[in-house]
N, C-alpha and C positions, 0 to 999 in steps of 0.2 A: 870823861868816862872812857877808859880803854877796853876792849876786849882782848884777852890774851891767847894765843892760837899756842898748835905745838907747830914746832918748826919744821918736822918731818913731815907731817901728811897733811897740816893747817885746821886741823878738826878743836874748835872753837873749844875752851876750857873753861873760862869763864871773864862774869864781867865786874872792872876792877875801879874803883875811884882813888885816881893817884894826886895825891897832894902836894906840889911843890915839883921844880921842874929838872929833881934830878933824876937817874936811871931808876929802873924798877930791878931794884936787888930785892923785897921782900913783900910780900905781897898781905898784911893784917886782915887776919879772919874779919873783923867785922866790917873792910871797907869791901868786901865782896856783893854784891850785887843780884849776880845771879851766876849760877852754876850750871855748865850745861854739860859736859862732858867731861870726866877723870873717873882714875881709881887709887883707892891709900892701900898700899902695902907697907904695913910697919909701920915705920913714918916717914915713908916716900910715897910723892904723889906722882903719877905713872898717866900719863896717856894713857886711852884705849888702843894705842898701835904698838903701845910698847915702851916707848921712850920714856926716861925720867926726868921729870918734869921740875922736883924740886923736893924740900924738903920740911915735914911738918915738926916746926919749934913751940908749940904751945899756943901761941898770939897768934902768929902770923908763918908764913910760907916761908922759905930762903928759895928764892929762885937760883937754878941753876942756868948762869951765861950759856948764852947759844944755842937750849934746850928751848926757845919760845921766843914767837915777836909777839906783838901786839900793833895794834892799831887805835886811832880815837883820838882826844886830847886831854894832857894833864890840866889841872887846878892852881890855879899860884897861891891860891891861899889857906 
């Protein structure tokens, strides 16, 4: 389970179950977990400080590189 932060101010966005051990380029609505802190403009998903965070595709999120770490550990299977 990872939690995914923004990378500007580290204010916690949400939490994600990532399957398989490669990068987190997209983040699928229903492996969401819990939500704690964003906002959708459009269909970009925006920090509360500002930053944009990524992009809403239907499914799933397209995270934008550099916009967010995360912490936690992925799932191999």
């Amino acid at each position: 389970m990872l939690i995914i932060k923004c990378a500007a101010c580290r204010n916690k966005l949400w939490k994600y179950d990532k399957i398989g051990p490669g990068e987190v380029l997209r983040c699928h609505k229903d492996r969401i977990q819990k939500m704690f802190n964003h906002e959708i403009r459009g269909h970009k998903i925006h920090c509360p400080c500002g930053r944009e965070i990524g992009i809403d595709k239907g499914s799933c999120y397209k995270m934008i590189a550099k916009s967010f770490t995360y912490r936690g550990s992925k799932r191999n299977s």
